[in-house]
mmCIF file of the protein (N, C-alpha, C, O) and its ligand, coordinates in Angstrom:
data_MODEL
# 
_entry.id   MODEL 
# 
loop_
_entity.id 
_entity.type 
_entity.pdbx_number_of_molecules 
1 polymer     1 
2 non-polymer 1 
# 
_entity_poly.entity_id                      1 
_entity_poly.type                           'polypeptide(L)' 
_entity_poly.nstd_linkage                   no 
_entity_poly.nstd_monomer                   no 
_entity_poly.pdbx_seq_one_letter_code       
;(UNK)(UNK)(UNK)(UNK)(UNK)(UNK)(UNK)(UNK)(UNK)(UNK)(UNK)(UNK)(UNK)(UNK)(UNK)(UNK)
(UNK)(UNK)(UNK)(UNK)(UNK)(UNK)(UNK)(UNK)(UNK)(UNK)(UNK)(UNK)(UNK)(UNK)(UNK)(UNK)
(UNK)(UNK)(UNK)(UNK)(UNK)(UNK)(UNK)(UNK)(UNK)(UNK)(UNK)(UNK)(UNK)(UNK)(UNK)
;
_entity_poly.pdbx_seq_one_letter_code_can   XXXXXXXXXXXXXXXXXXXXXXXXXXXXXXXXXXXXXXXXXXXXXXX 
_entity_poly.pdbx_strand_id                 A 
# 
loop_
_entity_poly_seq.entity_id 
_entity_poly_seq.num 
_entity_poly_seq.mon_id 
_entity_poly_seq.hetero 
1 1  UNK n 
1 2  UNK n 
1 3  UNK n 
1 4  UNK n 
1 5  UNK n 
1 6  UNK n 
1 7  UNK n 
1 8  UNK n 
1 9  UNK n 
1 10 UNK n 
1 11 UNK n 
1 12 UNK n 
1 13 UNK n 
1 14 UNK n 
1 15 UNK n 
1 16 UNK n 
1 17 UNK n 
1 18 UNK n 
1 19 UNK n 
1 20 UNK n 
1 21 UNK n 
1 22 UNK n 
1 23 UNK n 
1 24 UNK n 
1 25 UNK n 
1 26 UNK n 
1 27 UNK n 
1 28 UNK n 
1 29 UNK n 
1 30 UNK n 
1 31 UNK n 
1 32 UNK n 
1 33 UNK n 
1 34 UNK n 
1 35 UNK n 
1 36 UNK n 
1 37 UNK n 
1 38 UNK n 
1 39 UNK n 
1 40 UNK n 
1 41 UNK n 
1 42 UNK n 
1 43 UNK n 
1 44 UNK n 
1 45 UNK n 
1 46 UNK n 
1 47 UNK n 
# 
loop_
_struct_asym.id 
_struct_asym.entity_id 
A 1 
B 2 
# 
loop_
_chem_comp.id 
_chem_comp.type 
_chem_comp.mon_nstd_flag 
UNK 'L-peptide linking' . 
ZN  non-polymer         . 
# 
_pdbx_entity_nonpoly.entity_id   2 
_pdbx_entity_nonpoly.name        ? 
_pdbx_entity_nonpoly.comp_id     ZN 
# 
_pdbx_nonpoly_scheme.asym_id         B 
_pdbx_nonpoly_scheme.entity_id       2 
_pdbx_nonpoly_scheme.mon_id          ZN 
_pdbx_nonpoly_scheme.ndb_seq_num     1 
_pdbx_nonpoly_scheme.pdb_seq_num     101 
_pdbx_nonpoly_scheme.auth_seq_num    101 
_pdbx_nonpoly_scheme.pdb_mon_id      ZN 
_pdbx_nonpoly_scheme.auth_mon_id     ZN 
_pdbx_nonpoly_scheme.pdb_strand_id   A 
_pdbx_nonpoly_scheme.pdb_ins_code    . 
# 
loop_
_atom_site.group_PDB 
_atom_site.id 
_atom_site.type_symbol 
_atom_site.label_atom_id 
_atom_site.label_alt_id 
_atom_site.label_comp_id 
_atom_site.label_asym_id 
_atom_site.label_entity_id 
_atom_site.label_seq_id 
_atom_site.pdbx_PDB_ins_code 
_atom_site.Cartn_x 
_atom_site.Cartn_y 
_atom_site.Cartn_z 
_atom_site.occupancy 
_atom_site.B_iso_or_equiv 
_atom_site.pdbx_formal_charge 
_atom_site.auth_seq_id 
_atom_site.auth_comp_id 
_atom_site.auth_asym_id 
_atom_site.auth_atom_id 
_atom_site.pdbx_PDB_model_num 
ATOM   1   N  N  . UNK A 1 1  ? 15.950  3.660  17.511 1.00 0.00 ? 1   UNK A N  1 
ATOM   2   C  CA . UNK A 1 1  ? 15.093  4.706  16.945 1.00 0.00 ? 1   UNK A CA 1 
ATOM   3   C  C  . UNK A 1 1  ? 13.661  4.535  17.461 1.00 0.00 ? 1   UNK A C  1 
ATOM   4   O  O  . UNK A 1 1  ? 13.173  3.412  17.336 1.00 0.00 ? 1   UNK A O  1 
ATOM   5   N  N  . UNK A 1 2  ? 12.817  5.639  18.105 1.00 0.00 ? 2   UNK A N  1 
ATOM   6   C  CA . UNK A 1 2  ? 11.793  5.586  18.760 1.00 0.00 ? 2   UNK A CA 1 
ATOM   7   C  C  . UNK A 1 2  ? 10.901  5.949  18.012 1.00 0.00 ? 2   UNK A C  1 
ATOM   8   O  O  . UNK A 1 2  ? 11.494  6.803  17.353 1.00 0.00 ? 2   UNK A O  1 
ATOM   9   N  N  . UNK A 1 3  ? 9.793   5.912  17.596 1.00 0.00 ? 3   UNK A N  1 
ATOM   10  C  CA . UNK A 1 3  ? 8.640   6.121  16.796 1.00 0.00 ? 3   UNK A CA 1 
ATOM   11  C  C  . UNK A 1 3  ? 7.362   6.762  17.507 1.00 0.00 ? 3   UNK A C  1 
ATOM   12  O  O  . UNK A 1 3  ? 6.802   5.897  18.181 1.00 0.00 ? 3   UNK A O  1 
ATOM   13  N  N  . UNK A 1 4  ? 6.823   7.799  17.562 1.00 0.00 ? 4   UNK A N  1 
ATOM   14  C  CA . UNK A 1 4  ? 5.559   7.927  18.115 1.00 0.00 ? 4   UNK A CA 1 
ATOM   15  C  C  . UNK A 1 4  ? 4.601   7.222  18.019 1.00 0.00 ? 4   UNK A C  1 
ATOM   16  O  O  . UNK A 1 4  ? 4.835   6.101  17.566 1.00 0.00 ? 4   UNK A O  1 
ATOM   17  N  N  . UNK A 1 5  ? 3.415   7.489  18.318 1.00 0.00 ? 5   UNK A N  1 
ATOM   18  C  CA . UNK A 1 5  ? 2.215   6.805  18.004 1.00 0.00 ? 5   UNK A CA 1 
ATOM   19  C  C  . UNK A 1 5  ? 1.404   7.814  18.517 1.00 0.00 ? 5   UNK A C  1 
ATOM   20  O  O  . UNK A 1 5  ? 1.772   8.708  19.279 1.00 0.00 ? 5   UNK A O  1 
ATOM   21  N  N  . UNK A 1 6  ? -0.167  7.568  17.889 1.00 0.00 ? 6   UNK A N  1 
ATOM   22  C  CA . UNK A 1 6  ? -1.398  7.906  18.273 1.00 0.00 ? 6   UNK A CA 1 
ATOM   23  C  C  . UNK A 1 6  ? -2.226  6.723  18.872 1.00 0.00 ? 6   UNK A C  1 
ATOM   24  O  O  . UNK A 1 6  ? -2.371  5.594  18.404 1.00 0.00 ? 6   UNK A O  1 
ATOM   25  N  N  . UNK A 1 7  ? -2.591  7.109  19.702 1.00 0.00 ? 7   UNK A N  1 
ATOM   26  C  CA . UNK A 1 7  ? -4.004  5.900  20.414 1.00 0.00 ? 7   UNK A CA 1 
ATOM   27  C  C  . UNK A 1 7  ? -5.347  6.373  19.869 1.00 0.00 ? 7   UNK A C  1 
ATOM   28  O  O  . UNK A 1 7  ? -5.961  7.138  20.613 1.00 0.00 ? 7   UNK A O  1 
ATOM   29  N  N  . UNK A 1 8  ? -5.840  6.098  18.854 1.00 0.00 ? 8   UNK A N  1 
ATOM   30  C  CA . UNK A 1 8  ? -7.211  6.515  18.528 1.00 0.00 ? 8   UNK A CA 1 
ATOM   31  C  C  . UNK A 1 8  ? -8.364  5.853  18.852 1.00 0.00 ? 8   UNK A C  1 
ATOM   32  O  O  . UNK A 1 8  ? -8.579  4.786  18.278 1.00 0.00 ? 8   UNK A O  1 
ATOM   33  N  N  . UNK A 1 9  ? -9.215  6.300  19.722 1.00 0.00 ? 9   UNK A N  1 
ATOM   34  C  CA . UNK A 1 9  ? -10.259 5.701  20.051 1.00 0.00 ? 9   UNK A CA 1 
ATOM   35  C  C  . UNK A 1 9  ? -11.169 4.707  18.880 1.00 0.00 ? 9   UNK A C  1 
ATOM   36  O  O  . UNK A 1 9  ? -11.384 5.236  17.789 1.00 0.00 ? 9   UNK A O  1 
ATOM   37  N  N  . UNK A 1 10 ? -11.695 3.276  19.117 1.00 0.00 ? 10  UNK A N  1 
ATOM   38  C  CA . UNK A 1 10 ? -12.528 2.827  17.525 1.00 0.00 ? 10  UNK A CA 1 
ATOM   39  C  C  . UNK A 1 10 ? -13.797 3.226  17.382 1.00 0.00 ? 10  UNK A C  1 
ATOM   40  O  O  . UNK A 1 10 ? -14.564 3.351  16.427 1.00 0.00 ? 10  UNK A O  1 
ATOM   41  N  N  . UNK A 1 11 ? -13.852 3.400  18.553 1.00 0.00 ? 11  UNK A N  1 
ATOM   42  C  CA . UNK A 1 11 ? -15.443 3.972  18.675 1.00 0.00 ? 11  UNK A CA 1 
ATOM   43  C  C  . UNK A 1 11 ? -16.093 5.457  18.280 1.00 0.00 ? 11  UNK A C  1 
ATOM   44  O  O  . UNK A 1 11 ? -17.178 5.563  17.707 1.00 0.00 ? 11  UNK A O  1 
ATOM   45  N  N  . UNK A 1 12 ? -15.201 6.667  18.705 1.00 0.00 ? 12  UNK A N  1 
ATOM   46  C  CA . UNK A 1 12 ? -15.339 7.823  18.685 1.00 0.00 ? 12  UNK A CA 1 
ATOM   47  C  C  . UNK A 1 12 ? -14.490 8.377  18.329 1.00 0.00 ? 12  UNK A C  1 
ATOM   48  O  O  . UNK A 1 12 ? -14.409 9.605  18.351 1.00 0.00 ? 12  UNK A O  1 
ATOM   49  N  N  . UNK A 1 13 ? -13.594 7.565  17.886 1.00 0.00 ? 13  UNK A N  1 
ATOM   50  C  CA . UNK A 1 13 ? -12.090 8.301  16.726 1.00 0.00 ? 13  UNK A CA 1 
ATOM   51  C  C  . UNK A 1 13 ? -11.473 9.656  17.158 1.00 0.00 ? 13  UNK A C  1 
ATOM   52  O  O  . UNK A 1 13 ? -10.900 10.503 16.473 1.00 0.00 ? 13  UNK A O  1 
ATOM   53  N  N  . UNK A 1 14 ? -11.777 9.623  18.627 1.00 0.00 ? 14  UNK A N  1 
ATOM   54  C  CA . UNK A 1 14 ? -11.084 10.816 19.440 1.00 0.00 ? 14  UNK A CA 1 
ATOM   55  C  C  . UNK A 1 14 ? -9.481  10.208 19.559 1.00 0.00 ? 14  UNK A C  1 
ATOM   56  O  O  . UNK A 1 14 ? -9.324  8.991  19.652 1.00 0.00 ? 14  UNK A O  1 
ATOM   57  N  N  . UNK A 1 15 ? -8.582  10.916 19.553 1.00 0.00 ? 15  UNK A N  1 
ATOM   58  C  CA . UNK A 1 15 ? -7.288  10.849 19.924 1.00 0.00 ? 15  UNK A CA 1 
ATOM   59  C  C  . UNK A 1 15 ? -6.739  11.411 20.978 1.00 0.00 ? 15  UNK A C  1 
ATOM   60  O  O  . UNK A 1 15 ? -6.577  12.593 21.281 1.00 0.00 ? 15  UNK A O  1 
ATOM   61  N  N  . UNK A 1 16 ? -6.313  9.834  21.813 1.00 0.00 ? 16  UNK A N  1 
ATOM   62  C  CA . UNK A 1 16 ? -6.535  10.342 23.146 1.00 0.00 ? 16  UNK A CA 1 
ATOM   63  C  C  . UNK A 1 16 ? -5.570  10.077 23.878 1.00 0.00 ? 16  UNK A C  1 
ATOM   64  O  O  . UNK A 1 16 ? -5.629  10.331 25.082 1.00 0.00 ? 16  UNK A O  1 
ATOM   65  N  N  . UNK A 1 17 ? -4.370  9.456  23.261 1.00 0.00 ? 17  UNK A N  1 
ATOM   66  C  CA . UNK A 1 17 ? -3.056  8.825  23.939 1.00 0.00 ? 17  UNK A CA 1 
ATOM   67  C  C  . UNK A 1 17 ? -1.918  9.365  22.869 1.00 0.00 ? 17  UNK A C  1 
ATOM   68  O  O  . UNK A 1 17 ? -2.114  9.390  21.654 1.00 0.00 ? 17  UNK A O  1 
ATOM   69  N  N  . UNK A 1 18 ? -0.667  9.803  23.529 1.00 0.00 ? 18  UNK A N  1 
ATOM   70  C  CA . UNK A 1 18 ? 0.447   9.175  22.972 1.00 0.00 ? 18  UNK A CA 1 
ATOM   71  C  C  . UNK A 1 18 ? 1.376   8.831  23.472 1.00 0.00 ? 18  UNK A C  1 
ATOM   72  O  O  . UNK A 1 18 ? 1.651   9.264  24.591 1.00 0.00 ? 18  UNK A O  1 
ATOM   73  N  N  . UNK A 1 19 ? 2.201   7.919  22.816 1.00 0.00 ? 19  UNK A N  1 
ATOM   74  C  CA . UNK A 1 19 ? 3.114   6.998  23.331 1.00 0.00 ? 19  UNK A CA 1 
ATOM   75  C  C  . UNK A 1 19 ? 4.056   6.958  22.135 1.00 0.00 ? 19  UNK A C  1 
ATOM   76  O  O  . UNK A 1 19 ? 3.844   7.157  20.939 1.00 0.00 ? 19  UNK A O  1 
ATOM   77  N  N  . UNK A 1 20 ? 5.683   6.491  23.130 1.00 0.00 ? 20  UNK A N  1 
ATOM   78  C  CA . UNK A 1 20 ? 6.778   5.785  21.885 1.00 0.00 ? 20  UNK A CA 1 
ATOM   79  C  C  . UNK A 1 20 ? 6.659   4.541  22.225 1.00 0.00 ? 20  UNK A C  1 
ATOM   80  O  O  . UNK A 1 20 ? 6.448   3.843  23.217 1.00 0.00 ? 20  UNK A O  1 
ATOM   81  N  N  . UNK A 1 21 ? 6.978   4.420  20.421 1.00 0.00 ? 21  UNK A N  1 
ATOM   82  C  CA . UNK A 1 21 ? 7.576   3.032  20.328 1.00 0.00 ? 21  UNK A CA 1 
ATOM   83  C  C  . UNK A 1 21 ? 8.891   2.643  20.286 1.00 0.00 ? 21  UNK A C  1 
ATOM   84  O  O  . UNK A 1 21 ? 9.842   2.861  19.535 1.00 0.00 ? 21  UNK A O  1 
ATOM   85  N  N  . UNK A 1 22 ? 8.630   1.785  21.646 1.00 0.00 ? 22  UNK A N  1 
ATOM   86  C  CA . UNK A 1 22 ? 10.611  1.120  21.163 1.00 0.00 ? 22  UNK A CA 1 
ATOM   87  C  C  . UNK A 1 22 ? 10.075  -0.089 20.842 1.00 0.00 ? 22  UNK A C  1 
ATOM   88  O  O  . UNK A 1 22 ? 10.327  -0.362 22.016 1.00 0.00 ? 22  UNK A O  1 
ATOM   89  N  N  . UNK A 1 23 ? 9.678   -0.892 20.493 1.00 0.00 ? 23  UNK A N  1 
ATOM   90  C  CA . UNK A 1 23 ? 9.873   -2.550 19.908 1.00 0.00 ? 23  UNK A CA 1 
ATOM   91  C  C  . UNK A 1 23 ? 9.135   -1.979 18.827 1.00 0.00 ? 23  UNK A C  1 
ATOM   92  O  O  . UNK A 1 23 ? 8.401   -0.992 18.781 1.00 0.00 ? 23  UNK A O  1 
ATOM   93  N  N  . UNK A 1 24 ? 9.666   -3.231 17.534 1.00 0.00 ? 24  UNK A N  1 
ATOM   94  C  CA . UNK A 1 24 ? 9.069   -2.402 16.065 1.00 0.00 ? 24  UNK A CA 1 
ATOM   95  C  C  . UNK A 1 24 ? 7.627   -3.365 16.131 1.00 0.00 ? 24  UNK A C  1 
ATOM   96  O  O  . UNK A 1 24 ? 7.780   -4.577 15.975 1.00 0.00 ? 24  UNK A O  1 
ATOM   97  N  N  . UNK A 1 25 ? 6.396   -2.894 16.332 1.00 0.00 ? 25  UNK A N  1 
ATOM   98  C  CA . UNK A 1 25 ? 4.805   -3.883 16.528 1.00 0.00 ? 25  UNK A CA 1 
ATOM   99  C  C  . UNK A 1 25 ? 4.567   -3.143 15.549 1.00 0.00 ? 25  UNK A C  1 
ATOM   100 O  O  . UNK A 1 25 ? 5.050   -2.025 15.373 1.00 0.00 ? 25  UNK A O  1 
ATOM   101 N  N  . UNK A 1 26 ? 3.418   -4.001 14.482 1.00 0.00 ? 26  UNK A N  1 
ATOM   102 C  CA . UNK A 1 26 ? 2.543   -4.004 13.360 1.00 0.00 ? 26  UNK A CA 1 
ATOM   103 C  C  . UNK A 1 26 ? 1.586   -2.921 14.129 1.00 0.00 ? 26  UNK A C  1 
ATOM   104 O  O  . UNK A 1 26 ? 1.190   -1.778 13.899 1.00 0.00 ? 26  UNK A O  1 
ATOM   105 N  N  . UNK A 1 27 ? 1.480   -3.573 14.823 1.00 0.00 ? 27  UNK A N  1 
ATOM   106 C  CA . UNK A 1 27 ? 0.031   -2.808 15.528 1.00 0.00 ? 27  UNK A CA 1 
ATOM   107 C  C  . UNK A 1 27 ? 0.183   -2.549 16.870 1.00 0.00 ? 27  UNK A C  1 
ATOM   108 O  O  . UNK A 1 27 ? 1.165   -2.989 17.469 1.00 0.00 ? 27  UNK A O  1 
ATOM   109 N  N  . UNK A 1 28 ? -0.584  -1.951 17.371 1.00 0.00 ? 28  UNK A N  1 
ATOM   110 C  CA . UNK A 1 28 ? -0.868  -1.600 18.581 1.00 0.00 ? 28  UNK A CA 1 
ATOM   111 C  C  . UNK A 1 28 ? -2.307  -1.555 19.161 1.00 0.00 ? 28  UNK A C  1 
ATOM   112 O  O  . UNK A 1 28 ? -2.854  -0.524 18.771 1.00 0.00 ? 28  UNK A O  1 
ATOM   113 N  N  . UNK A 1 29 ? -2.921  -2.123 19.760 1.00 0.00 ? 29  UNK A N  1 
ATOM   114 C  CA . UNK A 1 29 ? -4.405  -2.251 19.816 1.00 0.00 ? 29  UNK A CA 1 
ATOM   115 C  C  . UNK A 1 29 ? -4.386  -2.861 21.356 1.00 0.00 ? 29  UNK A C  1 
ATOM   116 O  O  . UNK A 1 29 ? -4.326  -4.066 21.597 1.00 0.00 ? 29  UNK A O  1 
ATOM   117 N  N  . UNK A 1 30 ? -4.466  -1.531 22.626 1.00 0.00 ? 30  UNK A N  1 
ATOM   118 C  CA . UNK A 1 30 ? -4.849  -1.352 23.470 1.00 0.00 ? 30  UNK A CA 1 
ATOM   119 C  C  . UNK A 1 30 ? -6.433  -0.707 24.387 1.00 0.00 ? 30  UNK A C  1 
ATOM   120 O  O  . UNK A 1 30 ? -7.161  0.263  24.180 1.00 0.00 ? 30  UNK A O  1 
ATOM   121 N  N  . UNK A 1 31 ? -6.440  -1.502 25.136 1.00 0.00 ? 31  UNK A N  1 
ATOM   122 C  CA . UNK A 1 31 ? -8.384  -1.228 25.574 1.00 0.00 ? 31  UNK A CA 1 
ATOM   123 C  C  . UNK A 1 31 ? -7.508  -0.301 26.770 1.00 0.00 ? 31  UNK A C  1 
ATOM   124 O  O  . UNK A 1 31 ? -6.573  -0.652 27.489 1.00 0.00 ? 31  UNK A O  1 
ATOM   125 N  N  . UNK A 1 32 ? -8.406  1.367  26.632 1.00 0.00 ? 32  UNK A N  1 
ATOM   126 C  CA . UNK A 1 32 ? -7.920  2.167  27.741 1.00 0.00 ? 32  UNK A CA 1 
ATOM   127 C  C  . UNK A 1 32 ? -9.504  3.040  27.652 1.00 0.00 ? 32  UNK A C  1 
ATOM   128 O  O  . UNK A 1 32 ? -10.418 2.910  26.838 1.00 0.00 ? 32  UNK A O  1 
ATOM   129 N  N  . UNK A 1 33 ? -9.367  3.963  28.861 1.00 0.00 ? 33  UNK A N  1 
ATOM   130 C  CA . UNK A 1 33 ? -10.213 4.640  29.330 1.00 0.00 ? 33  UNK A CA 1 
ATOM   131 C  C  . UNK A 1 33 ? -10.343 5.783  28.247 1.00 0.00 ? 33  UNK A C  1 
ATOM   132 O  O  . UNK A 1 33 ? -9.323  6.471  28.181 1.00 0.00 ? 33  UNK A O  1 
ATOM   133 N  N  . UNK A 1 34 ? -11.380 6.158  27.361 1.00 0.00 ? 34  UNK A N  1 
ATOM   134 C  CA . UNK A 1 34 ? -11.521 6.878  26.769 1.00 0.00 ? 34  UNK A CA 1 
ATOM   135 C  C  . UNK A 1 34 ? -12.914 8.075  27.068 1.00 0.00 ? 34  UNK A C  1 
ATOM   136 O  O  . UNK A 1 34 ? -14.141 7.985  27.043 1.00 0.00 ? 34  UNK A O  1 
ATOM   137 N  N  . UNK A 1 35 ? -11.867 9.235  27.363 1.00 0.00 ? 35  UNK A N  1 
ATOM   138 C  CA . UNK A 1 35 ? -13.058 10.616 28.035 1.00 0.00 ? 35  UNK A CA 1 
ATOM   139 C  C  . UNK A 1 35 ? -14.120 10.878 27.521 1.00 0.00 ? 35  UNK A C  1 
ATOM   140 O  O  . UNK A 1 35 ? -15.093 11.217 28.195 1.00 0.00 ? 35  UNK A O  1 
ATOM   141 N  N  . UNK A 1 36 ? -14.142 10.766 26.143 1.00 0.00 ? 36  UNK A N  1 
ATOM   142 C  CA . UNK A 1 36 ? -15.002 11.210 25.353 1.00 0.00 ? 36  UNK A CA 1 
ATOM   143 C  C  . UNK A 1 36 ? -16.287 10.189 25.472 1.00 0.00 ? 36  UNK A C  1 
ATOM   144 O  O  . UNK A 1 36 ? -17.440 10.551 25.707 1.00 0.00 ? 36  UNK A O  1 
ATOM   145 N  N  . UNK A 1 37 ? -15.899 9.001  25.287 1.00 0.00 ? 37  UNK A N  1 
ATOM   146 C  CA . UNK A 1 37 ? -17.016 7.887  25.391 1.00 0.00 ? 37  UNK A CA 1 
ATOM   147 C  C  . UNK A 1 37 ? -17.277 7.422  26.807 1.00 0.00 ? 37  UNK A C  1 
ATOM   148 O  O  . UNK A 1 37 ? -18.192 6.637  27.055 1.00 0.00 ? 37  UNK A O  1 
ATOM   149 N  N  . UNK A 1 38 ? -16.625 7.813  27.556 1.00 0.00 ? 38  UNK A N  1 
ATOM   150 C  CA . UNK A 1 38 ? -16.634 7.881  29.318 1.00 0.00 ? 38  UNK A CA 1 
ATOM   151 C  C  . UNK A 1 38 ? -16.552 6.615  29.862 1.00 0.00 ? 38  UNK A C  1 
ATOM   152 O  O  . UNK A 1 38 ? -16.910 6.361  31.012 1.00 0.00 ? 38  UNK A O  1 
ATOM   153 N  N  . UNK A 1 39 ? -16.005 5.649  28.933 1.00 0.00 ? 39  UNK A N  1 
ATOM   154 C  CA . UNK A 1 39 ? -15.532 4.354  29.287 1.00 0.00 ? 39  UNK A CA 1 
ATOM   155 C  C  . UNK A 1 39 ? -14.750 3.835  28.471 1.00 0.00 ? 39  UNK A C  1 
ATOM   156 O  O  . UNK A 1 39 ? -14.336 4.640  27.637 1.00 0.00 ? 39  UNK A O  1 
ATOM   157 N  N  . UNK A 1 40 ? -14.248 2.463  28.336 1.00 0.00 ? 40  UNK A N  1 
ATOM   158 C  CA . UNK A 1 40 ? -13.161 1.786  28.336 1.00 0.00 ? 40  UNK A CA 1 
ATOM   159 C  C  . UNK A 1 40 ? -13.409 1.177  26.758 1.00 0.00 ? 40  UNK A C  1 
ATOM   160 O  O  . UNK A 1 40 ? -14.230 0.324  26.421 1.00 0.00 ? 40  UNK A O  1 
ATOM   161 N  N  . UNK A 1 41 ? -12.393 1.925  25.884 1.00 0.00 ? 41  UNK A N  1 
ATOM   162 C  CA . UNK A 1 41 ? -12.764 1.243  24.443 1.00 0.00 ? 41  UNK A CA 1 
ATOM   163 C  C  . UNK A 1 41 ? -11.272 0.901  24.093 1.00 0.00 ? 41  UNK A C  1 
ATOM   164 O  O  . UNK A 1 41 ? -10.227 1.237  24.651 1.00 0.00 ? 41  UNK A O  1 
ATOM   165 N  N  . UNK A 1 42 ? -11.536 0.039  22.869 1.00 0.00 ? 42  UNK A N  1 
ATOM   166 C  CA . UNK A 1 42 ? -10.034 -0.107 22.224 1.00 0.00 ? 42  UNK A CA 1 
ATOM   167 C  C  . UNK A 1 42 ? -9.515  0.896  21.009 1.00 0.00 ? 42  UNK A C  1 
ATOM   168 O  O  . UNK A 1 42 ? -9.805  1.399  19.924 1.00 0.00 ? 42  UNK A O  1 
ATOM   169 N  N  . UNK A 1 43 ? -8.577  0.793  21.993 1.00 0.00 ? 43  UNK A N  1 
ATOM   170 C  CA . UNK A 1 43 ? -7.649  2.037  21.172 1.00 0.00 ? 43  UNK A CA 1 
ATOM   171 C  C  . UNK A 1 43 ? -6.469  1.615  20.062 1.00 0.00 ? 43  UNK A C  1 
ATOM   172 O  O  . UNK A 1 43 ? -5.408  1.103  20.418 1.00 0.00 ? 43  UNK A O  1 
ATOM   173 N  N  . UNK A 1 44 ? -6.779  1.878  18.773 1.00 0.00 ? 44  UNK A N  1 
ATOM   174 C  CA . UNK A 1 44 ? -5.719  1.351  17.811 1.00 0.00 ? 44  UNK A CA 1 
ATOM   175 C  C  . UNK A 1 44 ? -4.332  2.580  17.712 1.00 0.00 ? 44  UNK A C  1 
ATOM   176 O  O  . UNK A 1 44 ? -4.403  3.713  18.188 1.00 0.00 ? 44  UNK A O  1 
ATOM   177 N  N  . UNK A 1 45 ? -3.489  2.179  17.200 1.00 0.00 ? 45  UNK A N  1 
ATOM   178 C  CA . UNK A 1 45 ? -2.089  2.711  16.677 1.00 0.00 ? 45  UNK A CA 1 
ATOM   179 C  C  . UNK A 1 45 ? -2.807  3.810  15.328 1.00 0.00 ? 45  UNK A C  1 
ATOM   180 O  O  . UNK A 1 45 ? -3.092  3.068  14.388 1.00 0.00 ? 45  UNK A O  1 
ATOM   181 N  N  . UNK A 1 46 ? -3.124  5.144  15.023 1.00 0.00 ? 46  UNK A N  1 
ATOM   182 C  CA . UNK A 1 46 ? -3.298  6.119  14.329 1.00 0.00 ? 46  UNK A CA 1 
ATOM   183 C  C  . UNK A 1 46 ? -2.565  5.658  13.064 1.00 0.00 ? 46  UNK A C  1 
ATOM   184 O  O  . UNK A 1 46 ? -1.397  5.696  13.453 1.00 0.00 ? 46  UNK A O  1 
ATOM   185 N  N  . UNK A 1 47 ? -2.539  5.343  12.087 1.00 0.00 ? 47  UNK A N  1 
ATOM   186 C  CA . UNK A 1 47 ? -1.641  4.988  10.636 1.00 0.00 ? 47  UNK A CA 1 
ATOM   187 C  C  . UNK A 1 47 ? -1.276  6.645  10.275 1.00 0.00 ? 47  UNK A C  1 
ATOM   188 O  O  . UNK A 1 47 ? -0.615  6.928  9.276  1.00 0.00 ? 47  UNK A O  1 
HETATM 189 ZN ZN . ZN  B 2 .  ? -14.115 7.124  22.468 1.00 0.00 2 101 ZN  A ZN 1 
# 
């Protein structure tokens, strides 16, 4: 069973990724390129 996700920016709380989940992770807390802030922030899993 696959689960979506949101990548929400921490900085500018833009939502800017999505992705499935196949392994069951608590979290998700990836550093990606975010447009809005025009550089590279960490991006949490949307609850
Ligand atoms: Zn941002």
């Amino acid at each position: 069973m696959r689960e979506k996700y949101i990548l929400r920016c921490t900085e500018c709380k833009n939502e800017n990724y999505i992705g499935k989940n196949d392994k069951k992770k608590e979290k998700i807390e990836v550093k990606k390129f975010c447009s809005n802030c025009n550089k590279h922030e960490l991006h949490k899993q949307k609850k």
